[in-house]
N, C-alpha and C positions, 0 to 999 in steps of 0.2 A: 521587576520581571527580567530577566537573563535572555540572551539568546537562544532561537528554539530554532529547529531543523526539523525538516519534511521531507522522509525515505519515501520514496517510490518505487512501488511494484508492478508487474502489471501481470494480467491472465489476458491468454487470446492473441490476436492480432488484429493490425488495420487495415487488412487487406478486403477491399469493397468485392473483389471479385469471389472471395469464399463466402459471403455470407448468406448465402441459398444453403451452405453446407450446416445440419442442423449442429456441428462440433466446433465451427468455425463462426457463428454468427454473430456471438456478443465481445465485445471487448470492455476491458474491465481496467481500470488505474486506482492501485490502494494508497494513500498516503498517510503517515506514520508520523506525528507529531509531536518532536520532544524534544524537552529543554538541554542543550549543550553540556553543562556541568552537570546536572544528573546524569546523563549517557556516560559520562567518565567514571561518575563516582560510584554509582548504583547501575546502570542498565547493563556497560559493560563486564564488569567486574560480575555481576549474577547470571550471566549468560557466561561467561566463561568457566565458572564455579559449574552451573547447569553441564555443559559439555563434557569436564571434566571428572564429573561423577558418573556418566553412564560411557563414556568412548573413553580412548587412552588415542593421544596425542601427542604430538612434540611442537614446542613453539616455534620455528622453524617453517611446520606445516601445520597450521593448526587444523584445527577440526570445524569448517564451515556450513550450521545447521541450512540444511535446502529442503523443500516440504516434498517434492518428487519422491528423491531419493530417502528421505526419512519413511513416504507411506510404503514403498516400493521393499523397506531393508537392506538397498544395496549398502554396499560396503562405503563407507568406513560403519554405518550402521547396522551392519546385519546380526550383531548380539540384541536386536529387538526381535531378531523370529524366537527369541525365547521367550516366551508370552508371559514368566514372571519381572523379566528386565522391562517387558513390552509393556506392563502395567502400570510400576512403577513409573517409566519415563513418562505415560501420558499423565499421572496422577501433577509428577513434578513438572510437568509444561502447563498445565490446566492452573496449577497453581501460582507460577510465575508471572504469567496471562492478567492474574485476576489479579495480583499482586503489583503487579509496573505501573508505572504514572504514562501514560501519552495518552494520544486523541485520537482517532481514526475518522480518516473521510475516504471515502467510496464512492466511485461513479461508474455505472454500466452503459455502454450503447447500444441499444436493438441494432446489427450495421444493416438485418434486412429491411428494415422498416425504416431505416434512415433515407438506404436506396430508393426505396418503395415514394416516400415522401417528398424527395429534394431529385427531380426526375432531371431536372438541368444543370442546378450548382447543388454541389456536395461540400460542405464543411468535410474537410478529412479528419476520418474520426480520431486518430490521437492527437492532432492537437485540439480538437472537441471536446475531449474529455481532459485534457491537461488545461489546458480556458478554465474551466469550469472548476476542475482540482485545484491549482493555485488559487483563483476567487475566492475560493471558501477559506483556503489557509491565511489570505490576506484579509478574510473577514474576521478569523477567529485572532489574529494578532492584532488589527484596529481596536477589538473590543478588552483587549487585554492590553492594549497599549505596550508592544513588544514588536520586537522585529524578530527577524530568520531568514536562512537560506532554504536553497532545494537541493535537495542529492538522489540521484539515479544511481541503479546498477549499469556497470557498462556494459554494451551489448557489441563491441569492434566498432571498427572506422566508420562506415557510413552508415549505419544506428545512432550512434552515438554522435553524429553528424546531426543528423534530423533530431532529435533531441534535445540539443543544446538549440538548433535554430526552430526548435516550435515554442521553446520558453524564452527564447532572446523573442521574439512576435509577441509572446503574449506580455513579457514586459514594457515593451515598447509602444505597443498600440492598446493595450488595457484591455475592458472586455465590455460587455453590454452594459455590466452594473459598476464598474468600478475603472476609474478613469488610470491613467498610465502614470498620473502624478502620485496615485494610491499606492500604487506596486512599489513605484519608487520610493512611496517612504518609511513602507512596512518591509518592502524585501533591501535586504542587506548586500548583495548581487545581481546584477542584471544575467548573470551567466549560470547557468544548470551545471552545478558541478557530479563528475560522475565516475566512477570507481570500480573495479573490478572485482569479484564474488572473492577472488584470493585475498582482499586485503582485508578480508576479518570485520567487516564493519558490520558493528552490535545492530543497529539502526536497521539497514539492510536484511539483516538477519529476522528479524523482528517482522519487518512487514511479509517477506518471501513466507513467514510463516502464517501472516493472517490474510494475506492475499483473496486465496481462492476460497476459504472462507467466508472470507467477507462479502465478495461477489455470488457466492449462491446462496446468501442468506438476505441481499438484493436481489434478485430474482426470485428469493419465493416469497418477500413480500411483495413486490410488484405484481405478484402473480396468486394476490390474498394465498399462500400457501405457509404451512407451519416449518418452521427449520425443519434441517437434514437431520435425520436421526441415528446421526454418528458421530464421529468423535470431532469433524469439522463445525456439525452443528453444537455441541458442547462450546466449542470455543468462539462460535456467532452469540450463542446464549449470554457469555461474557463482556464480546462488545456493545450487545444490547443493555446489556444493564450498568453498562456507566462507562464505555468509550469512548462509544460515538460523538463526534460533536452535533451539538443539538439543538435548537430554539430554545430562549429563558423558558417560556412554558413545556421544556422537555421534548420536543416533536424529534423524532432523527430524518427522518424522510424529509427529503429538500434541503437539508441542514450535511450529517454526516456520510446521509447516503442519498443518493443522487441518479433518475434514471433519466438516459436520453434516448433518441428525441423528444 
């Protein structure tokens, strides 16, 4: 086993005070699991092949896929409002999707039903959901006997502050299920390394794309509800059927996707 790395996405915010607001209520952490030397050899290299077939770039500036501005066709993307580019490209992401080797773990938080519940002490929900996100990836490396890092997007100075020290807590103090000597011998870092959306990282790119995705296709099973019936639900139908990380007898609920409280 090689070493593997864990992208982090996130949908939403941690903000306790908007979650009355019905657009503002859940917060979402995606994480994107894959082995080191593939990501060089194979994940990179076909995402940039991908990019290069439908945008014109220069290395320099490259062309950094973001799922906003790809649904939206702003620019650098706006040769997708030509609905036969527009076809194409979804046919060749759909198949890339299906095609890459990682894992996906997902965790959502009701933040009003968190409030609603925890009426004195509040777990703050990012690092609630990052506890719980790391766990899982330090469970799927025990069971593969491997280690890895973690890498964020950057978000500026004091984001990227709180970030780095809700993963330095969760390294250091463990978590319900898994003691601080565990982290330490499966994560390769005590430190959340983190990166900025300019520097091209395949990884990144990758999950910004299964993100939001992934989070409303937890929410509609949580919500016995069937996927989105569009082109995000397409690409949940994918994680479903051999992403997710999962229990030996297949289960992904509790495993690669995870609701809280």
């Amino acid at each position: 086993m090689g070493k593997y790395r864990l992208y982090i996405d996130e949908v939403g915010n941690s903000d306790l005070g908007a979650s009355t607001n019905p657009n503002h209520r859940y917060l979402s952490l995606t994480g994107i699991i894959i082995e080191l030397t593939y990501v060089q050899h194979v994940v990179f290299p076909m995402i940039e092949k991908f990019k290069n077939t439908f945008f014109t770039s220069h290395p320099d500036e490259p062309i950094i896929l973001h799922r906003k501005e790809l649904v939206n066709k702003l620019p650098p993307f706006d040769n997708l409002r030509n609905p036969g580019v527009e076809l194409a490209f979804n046919q060749a992401l759909l198949e890339m999707l299906r095609n890459l080797d990682y894992v996906v773990l997902t965790i959502v938080i009701d933040k009003l039903e968190h409030c609603q519940r925890y009426q004195t002490w509040r777990f703050d929900p990012y690092h609630y959901c990052l506890t719980v996100l790391v766990e899982r990836y330090v469970k799927w490396l025990q069971a593969g006997q491997a280690v890895g890092d973690v890498l964020a997007e950057s978000r500026g100075g004091k984001e990227d502050r709180r970030l780095k020290d809700s993963f330095a807590r969760v390294y250091e103090k463990g978590s319900e299920y898994i003691h601080p000597e565990e982290f330490a011998k499966y994560l390769t870092s005590s430190q959340l390394k983190v990166k900025p959306k300019i520097s091209n990282i395949a990884g990144l790119q990758l999950a910004d794309l299964l993100a939001y995705p992934s989070y409303r296709a937890t929410l509609a099973r949580y919500q016995n509800e069937a996927l989105d019936a569009n082109f995000g639900g397409k690409i949940a139908e994918i994680l479903e059927s051999g992403k997710y990380y999962r229990s030996p007898n297949g289960k992904i609920d509790g495993w690669g996707r995870k609701w809280l409280p």
